[in-house]
C-alpha positions in Angstrom: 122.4 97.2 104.1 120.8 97.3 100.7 122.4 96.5 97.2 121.8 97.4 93.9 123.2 97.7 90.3 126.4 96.1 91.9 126.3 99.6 94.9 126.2 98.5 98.4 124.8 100.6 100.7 124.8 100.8 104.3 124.4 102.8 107.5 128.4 102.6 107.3 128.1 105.8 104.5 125.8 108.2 106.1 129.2 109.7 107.8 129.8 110.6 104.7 126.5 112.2 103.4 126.2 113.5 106.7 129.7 115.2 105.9 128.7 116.7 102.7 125.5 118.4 103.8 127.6 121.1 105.2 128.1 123.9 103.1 131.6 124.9 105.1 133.0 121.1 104.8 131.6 121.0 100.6 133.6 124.2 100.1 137.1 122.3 102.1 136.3 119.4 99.2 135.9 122.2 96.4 139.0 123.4 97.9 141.0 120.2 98.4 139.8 119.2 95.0 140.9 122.3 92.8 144.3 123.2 94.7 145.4 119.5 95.9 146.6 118.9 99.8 147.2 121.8 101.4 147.7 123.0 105.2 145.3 124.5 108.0 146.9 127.9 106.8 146.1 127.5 103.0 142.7 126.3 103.6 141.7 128.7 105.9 142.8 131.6 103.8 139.3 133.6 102.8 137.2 131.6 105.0 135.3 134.0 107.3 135.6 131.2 110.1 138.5 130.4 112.6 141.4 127.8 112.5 139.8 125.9 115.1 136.7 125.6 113.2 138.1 124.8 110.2 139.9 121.6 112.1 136.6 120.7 113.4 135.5 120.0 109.5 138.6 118.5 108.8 137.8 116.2 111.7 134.2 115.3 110.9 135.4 114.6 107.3 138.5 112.8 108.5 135.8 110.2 110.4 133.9 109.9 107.5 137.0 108.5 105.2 137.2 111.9 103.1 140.2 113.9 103.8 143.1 112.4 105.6 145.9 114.5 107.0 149.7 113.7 107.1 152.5 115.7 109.4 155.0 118.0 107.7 156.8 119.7 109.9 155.2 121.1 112.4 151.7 121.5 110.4 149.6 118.7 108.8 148.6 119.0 105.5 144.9 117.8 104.2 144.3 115.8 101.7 141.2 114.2 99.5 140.3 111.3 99.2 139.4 110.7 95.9 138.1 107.0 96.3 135.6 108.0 99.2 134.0 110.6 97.1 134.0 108.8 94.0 132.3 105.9 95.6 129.6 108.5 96.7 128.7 109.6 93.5 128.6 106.0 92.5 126.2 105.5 95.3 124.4 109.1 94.3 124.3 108.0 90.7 122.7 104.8 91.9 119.9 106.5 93.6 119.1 108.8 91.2 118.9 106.0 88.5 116.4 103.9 90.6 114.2 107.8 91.2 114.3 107.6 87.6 112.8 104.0 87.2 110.3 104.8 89.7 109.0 107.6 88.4 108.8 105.9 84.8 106.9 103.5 86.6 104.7 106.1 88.0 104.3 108.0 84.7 102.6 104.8 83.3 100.5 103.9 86.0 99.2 107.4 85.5 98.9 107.5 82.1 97.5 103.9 81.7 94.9 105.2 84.7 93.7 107.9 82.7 93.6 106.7 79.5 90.9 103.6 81.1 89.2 106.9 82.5 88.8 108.5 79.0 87.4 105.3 77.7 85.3 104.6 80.7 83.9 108.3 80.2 83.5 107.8 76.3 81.8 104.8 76.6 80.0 106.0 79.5 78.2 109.1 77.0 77.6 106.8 74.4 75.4 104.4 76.7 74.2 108.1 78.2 73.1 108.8 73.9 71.3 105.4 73.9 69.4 106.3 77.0 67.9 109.3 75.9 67.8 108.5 71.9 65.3 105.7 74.0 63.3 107.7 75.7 62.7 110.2 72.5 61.6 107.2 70.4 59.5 105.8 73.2 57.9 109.5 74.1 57.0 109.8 70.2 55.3 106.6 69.5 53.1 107.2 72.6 
């Protein structure tokens, strides 16, 4: 498990990553997200994939704490939830923020490495200059 800026993180949330690298199961959370709950028979509609499939998703997201479903009736009805995701963005916005500091990081290592290359250079052709201003005054008073 590792913690920062107040995030934990463990092996606990790749379910949930895991969950949202589908491109079916992001579209149920677009879905869940803009409509609210909403049965097998709503969230199916223009999906070019079966019921059965679609419960599948539901099933792998259900695992990873993202939808839950409650009876009504004879059908259960789907629904977000809101704190899972939102603690994955927390944990996204986390990551992103420490890519960030890294990267500033390696921006002025960089920098700093070729700005000692410019001066080692410059003073590298000056020494060069000496050399052969040297050698011309040496050559003439021979």
């Amino acid at each position: 498990m590792a913690r920062s800026a107040g995030v934990t993180v463990s092996a606990a949330d790749a379910p949930v990553f895991a969950a949202l690298g589908d491109e079916t199961r992001l579209r149920l959370v677009s879905r869940l997200c803009r409509d609210g709950p909403a049965s097998i028979a709503r969230l199916t509609a223009g999906f070019p994939i079966t019921r059965q499939a679609i419960t599948k998703h539901l099933r792998v997201m259900e695992e990873a704490g993202l939808v839950r479903s409650t009876p009504h009736g004879r059908e259960l009805v789907w629904e977000l939830q809101q704190q899972r995701l939102a603690d994955a963005r927390r944990q996204l916005e986390t990551i992103s923020a420490q890519w960030d500091e890294t990267l500033d990081r390696l921006k002025g290592f960089v920098e700093a490495d070729a700005e000692d290359a410019v001066t080692a250079a410059s003073a590298e052709t000056r020494g060069s200059r000496r050399r052969v201003s040297r050698r011309r005054r040496s050559a003439r008073n021979r």
